[in-house]
py3Dmol code that shows the C-alpha trace and the ligand (Angstrom):
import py3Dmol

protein = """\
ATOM      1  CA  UNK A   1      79.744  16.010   7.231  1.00  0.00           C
ATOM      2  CA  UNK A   2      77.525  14.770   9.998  1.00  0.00           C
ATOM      3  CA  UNK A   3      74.723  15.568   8.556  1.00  0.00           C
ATOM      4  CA  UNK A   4      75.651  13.734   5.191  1.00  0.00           C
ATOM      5  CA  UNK A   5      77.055  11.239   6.795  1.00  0.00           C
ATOM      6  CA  UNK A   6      73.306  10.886   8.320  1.00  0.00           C
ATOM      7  CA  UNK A   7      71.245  10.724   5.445  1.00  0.00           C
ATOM      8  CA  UNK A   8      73.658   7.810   3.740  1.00  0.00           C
ATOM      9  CA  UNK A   9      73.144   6.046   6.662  1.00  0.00           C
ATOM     10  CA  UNK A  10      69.523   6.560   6.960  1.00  0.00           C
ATOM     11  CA  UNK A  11      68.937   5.432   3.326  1.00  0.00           C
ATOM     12  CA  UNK A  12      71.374   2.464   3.799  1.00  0.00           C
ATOM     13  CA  UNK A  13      69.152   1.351   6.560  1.00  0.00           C
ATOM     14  CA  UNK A  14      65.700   2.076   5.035  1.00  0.00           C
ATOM     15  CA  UNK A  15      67.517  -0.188   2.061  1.00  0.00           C
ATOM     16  CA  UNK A  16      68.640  -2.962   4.628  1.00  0.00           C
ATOM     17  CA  UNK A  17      65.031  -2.800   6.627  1.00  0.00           C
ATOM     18  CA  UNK A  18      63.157  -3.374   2.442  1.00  0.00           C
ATOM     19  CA  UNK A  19      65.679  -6.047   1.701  1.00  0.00           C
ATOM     20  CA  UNK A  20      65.082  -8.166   5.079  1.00  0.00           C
ATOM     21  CA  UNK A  21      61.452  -7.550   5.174  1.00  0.00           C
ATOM     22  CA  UNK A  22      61.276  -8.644   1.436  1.00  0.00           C
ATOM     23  CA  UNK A  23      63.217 -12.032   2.853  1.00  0.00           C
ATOM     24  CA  UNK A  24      61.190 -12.275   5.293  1.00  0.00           C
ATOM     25  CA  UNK A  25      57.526 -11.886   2.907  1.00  0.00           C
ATOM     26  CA  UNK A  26      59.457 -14.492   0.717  1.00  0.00           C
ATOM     27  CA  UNK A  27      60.312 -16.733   3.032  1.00  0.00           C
ATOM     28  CA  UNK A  28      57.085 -16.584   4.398  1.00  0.00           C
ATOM     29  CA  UNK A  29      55.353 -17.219   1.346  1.00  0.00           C
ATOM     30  CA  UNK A  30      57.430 -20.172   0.652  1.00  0.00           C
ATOM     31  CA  UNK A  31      57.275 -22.414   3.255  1.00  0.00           C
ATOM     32  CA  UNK A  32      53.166 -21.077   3.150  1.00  0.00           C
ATOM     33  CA  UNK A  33      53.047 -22.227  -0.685  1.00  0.00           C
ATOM     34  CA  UNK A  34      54.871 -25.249   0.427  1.00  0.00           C
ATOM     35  CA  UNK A  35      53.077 -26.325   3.171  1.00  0.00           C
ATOM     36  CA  UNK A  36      50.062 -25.860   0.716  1.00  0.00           C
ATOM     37  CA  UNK A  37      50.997 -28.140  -1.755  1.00  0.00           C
ATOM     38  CA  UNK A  38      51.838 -30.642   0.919  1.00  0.00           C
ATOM     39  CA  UNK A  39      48.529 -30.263   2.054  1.00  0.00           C
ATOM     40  CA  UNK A  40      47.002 -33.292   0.726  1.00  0.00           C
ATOM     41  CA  UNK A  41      43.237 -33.159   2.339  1.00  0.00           C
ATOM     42  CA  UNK A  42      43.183 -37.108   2.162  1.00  0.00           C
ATOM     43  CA  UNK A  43      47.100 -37.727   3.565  1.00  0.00           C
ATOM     44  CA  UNK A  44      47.249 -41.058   5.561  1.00  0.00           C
ATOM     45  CA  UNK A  45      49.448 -41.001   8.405  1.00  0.00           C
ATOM     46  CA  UNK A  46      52.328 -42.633   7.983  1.00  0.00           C
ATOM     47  CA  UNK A  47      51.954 -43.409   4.581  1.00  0.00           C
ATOM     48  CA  UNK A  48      54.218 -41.506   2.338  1.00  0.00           C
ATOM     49  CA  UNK A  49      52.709 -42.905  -0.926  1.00  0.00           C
ATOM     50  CA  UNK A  50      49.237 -42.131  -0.313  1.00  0.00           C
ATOM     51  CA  UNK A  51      48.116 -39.251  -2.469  1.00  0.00           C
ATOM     52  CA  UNK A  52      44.666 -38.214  -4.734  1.00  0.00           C
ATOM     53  CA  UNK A  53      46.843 -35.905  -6.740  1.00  0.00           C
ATOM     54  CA  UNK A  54      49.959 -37.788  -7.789  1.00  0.00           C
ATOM     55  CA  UNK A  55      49.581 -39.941 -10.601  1.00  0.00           C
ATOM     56  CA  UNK A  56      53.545 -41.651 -10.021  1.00  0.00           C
ATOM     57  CA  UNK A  57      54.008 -45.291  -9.487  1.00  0.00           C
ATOM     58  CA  UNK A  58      53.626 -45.806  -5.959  1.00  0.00           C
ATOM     59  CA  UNK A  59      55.907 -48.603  -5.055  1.00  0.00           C
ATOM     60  CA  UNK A  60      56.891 -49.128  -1.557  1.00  0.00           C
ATOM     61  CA  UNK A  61      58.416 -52.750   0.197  1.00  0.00           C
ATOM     62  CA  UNK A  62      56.013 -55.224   1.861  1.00  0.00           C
ATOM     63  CA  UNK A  63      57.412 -54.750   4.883  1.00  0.00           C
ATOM     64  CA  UNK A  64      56.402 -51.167   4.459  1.00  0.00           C
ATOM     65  CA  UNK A  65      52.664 -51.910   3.423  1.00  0.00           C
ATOM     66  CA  UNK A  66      52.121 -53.683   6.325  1.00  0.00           C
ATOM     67  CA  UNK A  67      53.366 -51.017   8.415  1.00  0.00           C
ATOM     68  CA  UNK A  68      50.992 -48.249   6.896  1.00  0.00           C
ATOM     69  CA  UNK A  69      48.100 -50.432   5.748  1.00  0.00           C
ATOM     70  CA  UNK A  70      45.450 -51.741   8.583  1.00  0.00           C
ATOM     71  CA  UNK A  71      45.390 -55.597   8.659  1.00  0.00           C
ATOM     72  CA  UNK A  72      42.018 -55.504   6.198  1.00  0.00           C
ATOM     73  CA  UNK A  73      43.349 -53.220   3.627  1.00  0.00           C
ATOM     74  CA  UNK A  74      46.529 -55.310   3.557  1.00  0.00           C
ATOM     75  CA  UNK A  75      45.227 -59.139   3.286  1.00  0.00           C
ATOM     76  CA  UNK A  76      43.213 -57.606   0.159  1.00  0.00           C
ATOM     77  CA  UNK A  77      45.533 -55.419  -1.545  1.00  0.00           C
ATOM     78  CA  UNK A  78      48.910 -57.219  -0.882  1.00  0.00           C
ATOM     79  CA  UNK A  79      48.044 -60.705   0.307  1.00  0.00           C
ATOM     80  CA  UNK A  80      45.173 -60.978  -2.668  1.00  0.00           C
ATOM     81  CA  UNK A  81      42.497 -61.651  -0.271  1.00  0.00           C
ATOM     82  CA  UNK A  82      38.691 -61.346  -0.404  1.00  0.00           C
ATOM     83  CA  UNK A  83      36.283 -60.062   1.765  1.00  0.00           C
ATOM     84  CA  UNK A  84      32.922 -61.703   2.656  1.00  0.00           C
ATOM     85  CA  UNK A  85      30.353 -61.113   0.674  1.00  0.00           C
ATOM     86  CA  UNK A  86      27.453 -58.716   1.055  1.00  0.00           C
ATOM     87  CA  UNK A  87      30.102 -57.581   4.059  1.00  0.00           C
ATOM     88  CA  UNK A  88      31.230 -53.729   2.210  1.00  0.00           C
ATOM     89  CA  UNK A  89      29.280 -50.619   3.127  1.00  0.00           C
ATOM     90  CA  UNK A  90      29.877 -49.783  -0.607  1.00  0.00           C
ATOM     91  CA  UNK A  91      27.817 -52.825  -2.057  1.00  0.00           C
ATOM     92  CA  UNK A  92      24.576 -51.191  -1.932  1.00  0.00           C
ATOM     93  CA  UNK A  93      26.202 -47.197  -1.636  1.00  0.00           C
ATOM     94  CA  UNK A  94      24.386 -44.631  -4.120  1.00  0.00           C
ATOM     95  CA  UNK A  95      26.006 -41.638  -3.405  1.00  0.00           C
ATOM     96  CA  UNK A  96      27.636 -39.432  -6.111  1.00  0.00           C
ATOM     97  CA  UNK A  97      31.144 -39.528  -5.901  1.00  0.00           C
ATOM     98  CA  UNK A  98      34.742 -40.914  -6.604  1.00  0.00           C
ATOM     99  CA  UNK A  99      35.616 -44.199  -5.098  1.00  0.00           C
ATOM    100  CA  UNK A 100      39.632 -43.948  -4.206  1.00  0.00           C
ATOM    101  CA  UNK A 101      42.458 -46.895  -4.008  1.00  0.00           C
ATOM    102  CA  UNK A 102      42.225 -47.711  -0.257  1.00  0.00           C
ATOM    103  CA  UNK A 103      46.010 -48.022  -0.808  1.00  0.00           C
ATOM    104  CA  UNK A 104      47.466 -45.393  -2.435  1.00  0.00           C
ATOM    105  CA  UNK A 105      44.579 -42.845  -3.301  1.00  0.00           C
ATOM    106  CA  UNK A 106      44.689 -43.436  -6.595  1.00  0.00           C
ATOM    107  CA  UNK A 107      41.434 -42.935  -8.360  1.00  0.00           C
ATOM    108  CA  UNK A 108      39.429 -45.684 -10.056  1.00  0.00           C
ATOM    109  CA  UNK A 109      36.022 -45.782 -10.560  1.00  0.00           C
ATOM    110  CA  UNK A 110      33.009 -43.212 -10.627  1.00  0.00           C
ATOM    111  CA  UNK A 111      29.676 -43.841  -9.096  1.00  0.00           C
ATOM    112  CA  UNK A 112      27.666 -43.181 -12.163  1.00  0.00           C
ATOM    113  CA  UNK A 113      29.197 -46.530 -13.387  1.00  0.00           C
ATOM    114  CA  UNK A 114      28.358 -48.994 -10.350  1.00  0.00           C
ATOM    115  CA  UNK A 115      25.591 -50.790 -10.650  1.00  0.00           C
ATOM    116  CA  UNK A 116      23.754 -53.653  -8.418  1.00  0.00           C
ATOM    117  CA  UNK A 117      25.342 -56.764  -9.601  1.00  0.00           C
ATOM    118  CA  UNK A 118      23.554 -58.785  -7.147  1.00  0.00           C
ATOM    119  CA  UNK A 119      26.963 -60.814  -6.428  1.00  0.00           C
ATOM    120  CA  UNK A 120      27.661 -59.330  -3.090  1.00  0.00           C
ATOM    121  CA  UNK A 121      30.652 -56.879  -4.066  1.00  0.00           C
ATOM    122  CA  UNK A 122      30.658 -53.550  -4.909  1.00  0.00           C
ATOM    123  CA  UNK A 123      30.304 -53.941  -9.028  1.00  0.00           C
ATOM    124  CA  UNK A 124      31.723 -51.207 -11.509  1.00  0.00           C
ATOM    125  CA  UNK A 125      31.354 -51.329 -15.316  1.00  0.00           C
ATOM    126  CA  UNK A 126      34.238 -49.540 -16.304  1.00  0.00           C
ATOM    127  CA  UNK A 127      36.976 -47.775 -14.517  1.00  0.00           C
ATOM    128  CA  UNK A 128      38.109 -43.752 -14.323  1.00  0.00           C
ATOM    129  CA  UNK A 129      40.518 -44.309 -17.231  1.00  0.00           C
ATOM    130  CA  UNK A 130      42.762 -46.955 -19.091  1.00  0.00           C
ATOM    131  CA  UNK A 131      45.440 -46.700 -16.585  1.00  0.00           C
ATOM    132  CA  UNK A 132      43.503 -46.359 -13.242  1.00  0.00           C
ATOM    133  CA  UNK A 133      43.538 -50.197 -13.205  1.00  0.00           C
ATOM    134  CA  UNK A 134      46.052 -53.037 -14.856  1.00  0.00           C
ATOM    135  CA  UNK A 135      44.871 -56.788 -15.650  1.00  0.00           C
ATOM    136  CA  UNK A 136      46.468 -60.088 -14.592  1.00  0.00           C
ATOM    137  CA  UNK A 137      45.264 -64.027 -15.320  1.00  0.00           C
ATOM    138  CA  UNK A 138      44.423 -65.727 -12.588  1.00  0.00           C
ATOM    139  CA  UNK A 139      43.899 -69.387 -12.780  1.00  0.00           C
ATOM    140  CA  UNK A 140      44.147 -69.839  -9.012  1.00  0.00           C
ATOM    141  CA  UNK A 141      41.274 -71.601  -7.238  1.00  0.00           C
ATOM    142  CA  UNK A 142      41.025 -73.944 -10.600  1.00  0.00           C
ATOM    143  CA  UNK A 143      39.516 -70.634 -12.588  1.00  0.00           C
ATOM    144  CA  UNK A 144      40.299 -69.124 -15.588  1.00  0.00           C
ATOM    145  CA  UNK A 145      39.724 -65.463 -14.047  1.00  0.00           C
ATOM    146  CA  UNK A 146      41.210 -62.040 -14.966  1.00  0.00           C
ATOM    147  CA  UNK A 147      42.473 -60.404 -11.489  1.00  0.00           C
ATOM    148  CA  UNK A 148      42.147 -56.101 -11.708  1.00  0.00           C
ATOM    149  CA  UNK A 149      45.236 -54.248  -9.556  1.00  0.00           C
ATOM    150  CA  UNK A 150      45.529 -50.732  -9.255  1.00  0.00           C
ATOM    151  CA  UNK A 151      47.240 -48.831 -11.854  1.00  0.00           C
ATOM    152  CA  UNK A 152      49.398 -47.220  -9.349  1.00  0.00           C
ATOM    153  CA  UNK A 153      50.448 -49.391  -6.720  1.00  0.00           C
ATOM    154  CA  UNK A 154      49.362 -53.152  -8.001  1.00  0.00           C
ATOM    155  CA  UNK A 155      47.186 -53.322  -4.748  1.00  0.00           C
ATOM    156  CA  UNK A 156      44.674 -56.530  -5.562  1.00  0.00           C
ATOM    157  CA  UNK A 157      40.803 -54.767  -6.030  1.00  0.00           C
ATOM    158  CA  UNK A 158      38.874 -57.731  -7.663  1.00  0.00           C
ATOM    159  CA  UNK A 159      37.861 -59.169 -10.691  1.00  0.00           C
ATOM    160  CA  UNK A 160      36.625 -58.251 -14.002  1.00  0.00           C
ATOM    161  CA  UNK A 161      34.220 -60.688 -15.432  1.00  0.00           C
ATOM    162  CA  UNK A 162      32.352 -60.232 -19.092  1.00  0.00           C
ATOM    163  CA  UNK A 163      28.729 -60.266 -18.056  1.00  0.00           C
ATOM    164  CA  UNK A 164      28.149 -56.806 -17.049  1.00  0.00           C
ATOM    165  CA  UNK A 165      25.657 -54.128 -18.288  1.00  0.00           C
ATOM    166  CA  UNK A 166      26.192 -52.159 -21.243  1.00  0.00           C
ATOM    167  CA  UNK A 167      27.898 -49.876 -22.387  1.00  0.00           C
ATOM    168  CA  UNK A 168      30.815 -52.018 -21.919  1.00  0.00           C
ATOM    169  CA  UNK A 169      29.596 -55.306 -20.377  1.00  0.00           C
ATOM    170  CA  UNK A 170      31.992 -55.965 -18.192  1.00  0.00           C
ATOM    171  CA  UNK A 171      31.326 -56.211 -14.551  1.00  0.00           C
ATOM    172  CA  UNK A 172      34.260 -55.373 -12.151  1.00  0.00           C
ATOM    173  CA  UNK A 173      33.684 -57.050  -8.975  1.00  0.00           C
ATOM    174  CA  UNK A 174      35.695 -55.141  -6.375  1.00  0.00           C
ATOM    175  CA  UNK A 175      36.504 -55.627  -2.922  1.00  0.00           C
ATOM    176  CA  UNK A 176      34.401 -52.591  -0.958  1.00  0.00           C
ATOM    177  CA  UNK A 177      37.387 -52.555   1.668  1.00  0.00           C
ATOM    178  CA  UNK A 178      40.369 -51.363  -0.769  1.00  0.00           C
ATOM    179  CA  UNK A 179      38.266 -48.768  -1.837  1.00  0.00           C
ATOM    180  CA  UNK A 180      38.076 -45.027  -0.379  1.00  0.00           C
ATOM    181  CA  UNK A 181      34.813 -43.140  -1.189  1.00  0.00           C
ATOM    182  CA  UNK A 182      34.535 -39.483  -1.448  1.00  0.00           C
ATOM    183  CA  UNK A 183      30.835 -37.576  -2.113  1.00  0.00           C
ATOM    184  CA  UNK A 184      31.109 -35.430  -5.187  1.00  0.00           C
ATOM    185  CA  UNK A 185      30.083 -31.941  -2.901  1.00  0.00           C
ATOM    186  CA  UNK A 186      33.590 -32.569  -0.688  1.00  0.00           C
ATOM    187  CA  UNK A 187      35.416 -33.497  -3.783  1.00  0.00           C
ATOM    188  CA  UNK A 188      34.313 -29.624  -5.088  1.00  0.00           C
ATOM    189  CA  UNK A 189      34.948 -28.403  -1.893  1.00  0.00           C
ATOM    190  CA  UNK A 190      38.570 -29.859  -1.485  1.00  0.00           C
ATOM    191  CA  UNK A 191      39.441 -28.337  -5.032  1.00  0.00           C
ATOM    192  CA  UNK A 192      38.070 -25.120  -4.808  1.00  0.00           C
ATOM    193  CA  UNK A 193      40.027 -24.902  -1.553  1.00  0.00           C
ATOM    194  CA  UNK A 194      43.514 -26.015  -3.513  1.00  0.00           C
ATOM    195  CA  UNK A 195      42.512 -23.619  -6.390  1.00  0.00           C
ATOM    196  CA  UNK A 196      42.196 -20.844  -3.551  1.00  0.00           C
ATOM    197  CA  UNK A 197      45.861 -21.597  -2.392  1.00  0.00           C
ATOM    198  CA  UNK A 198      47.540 -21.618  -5.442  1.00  0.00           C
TER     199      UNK A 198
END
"""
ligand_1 = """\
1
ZN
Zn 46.575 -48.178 -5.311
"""
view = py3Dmol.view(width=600, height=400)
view.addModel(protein, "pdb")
view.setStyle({"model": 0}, {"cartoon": {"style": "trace"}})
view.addModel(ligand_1, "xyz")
view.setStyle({"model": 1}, {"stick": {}})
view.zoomTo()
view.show()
């Protein structure tokens, strides 16, 4: 009897020792997995909306921009500002890469389409895609101009004016401080990490 009784309760502990380390593993691989896909390599602090990866409206109160924008970023992309010419570090940039909503993260223009425009703002022929950016009129200042926001959170970037290079002829003239730049080799190197963690 003893002896049985033994063995039962040898196996029923073996069983209970599998089933709690197999929580455990679990557990531990979710809040891993989790923390992963939280892991945005480009986060801002203290601003939730900020993201290179999702493509979601980001909408957040004024009030709240303020708070998680620096004064520069905000006068542009909320307050429709502009920032002195010949004045970005971007104007006369040649690096490979993605330029980024200063904003939001969102992505909008490559560097294979920026060219020297000559008018003292970082100038773009055509954006990422169709939605990266949205278009507004914008007779302010006595001009007939048409204002480009950002697709995902409306922040003001510039304007887009028709005498640009081909292949589209448009020149989008873009305020250097609303925009984020990242060099094509990090850009690899932040994906193949996030391909490695999934
Ligand atoms: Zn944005």
């Amino acid at each position: 009897m003893t002896r049985n009784f033994n063995v039962s309760n040898s196996h029923q502990m073996k069983w209970i020792f599998s089933l709690t380390l197999a929580c455990l593993l679990g557990q531990g691989c979710y809040s891993q997995n989790n923390q992963k896909t939280d892991m945005d390599q480009h986060k801002k602090n203290d601003n939730p909306v900020y993201s290179r990866t999702d493509t979601g409206k980001a909408v957040m109160k004024d009030e709240d921009w303020k708070r998680v924008l620096s004064p520069e970023v905000y006068y542009i992309a909320r307050q429709k500002g502009t920032e002195r010419p010949w004045s970005s570090k971007f104007e006369n940039l040649k690096e490979v890469g993605t330029y980024y909503c200063a904003a939001c993260g969102n992505a909008l223009f490559k560097s294979d389409t920026k060219f020297e425009s000559g008018c003292g703002w970082p100038s773009f022929y055509e954006p990422i895609s169709k939605s990266s950016v949205i278009y507004l009129p914008d007779n302010s200042l006595g001009m007939s101009r048409t204002e480009v926001e950002c697709g995902r959170c409306k922040a003001h970037l510039g304007h887009v004016f028709e005498d640009g290079p081909p292949p589209t002829g448009l020149r989008y003239c873009i305020n250097g401080v609303v925009l984020d730049f990242e060099k094509a080799k990090e850009a690899e190197k932040h994906y193949t990490e996030k391909k490695k963690s999934e």
